[in-house]
N, C-alpha and C positions, 0 to 999 in steps of 0.2 A: 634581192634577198632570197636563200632558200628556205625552202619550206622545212618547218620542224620535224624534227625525226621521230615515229609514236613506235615503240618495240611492244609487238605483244605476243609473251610467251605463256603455250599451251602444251600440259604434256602431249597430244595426241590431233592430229590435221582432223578429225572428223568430230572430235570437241568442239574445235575451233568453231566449224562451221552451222554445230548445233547451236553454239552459245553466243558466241563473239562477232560474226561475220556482219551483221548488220552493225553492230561499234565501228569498226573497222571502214566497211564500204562508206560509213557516215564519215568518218575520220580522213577518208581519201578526197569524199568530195568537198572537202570544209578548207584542205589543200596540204593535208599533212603527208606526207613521206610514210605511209604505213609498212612495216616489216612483220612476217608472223613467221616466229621461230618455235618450230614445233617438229615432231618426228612424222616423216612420211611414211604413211600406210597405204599410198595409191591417191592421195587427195590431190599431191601436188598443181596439175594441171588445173585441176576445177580452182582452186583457190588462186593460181594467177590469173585464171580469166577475167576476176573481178579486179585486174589491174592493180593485186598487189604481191608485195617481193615474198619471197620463199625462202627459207632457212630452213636445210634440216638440220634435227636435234635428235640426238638420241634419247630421248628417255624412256625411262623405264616407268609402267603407271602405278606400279604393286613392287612393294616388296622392300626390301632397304639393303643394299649391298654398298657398305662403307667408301670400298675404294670406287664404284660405279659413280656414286655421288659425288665423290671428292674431282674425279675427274670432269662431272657434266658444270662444278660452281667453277673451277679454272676455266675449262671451255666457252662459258658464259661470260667469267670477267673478261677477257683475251675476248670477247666478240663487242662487249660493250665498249671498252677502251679503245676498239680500232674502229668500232662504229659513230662514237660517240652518242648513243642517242638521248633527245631531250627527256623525254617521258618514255619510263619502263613500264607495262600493264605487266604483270605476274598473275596468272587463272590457275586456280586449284591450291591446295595444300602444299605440294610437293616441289611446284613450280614456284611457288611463293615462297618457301624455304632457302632451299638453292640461289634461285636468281636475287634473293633479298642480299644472302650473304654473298653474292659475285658483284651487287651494284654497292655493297657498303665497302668492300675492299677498291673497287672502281673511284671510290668518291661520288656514288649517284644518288641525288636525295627528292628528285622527281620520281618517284615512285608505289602504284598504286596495286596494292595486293588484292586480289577477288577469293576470297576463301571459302568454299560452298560447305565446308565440315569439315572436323576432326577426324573420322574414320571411328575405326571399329575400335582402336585401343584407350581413346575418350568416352568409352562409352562406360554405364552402369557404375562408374564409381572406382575404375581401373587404378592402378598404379603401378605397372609392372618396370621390369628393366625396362624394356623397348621404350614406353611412353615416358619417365625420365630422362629417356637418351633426346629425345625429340624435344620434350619442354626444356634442355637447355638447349637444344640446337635453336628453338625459336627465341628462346631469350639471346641467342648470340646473333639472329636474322633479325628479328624483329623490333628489338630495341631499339626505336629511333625517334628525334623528334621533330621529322618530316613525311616519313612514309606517311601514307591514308589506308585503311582496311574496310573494305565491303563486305558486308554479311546480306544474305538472304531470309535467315532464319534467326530471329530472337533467343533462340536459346542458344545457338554458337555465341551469339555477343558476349553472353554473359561468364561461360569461362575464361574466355580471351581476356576480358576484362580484367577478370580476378588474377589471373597474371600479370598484370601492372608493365607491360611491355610498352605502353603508349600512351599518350591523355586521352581522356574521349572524345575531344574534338575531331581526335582522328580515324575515329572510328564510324562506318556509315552505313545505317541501315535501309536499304532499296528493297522493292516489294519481288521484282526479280528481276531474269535478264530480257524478259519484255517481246512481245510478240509482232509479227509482219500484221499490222489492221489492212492492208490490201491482202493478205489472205487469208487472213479470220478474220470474218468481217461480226459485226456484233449484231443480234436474233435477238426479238424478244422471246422469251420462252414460251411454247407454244401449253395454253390453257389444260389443265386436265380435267379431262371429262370421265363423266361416272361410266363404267363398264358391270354390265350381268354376266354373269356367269351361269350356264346351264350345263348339267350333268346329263350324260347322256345315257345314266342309268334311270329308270322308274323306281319312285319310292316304294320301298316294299312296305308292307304291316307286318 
């Protein structure tokens, strides 16, 4: 039997490694087929040495250029289709967009989006062109009723929410992406003690 296929796309290899890589190395040793399709900035090597595969991707991490996009959700269906994989991870907004609308034209409905924020045009009460252009792209990505979505932070859930793109069942709120305890190990905090203070001037009268 082979082992299942886990696709995890990250706009940038040094994301990856900040955020995802212990997912991933767990994902290897549990006996999955891990793939990490992300743009190479110099990481490549270090991320195969952990014995997993390497895709690079173009992306772009800022900005929104129409035909850029259009071309990175073709390149992405065209990799899923030929890859077949079981489970799609999608990390960040951007990646979560894209690869959402490249696995619904794929027919992928194993699919689990990680959304750390909206960016700067969700913020303060915005409603510009731009951010229009994006809540229907999301409505056209997102709309599904198998994907799952991760948040970090409670206050993302809650406009997400208010878009009715999903039930909440599939919606999941984790405290975050969790740390190495062999290398921050946990200290109780150390007592504080009262300290004097002495001036090194003489009171005058």
């Amino acid at each position: 039997m082979n082992p299942q296929k886990l696709f995890i796309v990250v706009n940038v290899d040094w994301a990856f490694l900040l955020f995802r890589k212990d997912i991933a190395i767990a994902a290897l040793n549990s006996g999955y087929d891990v793939s990490i399709i992300t743009k190479d900035t110099g990481r490549r090597k270090e991320i195969e040495s952990f014995g997993l595969q390497f895709i690079d991707f173009p992306f772009e991490r800022s900005g929104s250029n129409p035909l850029h996009e259009s071309k990175c959700i073709w390149s992405l269906f065209r990799l899923y289709t030929k890859n077949r994989p079981d489970i799609i991870h999608h990390v960040t907004l951007k990646a979560a967009l894209l690869g959402s609308v490249a696995a619904k034209l794929a027919g992928f409905k194993n699919v689990v989006n990680a959304i750390s924020g909206f960016g700067y045009n969700f913020t303060a009460g915005r409603d510009g062109i731009q951010q229009k252009i994006i809540k229907k792209l999301m409505k056209l990505a997102f709309k599904s009723k198998h994907f799952h979505y991760i948040f970090q932070n409670p206050d993302d859930i809650s406009p997400f929410s208010q878009l009715k793109f999903v039930s909440e069942e599939k919606i999941h709120l984790i405290k975050g992406s969790g740390v190495d305890l062999n290398k921050f190990t946990f200290e109780k905090e150390i007592p504080k003690e009262k300290s004097t203070v002495y001036s090194p001037c003489p009171n005058v009268d």
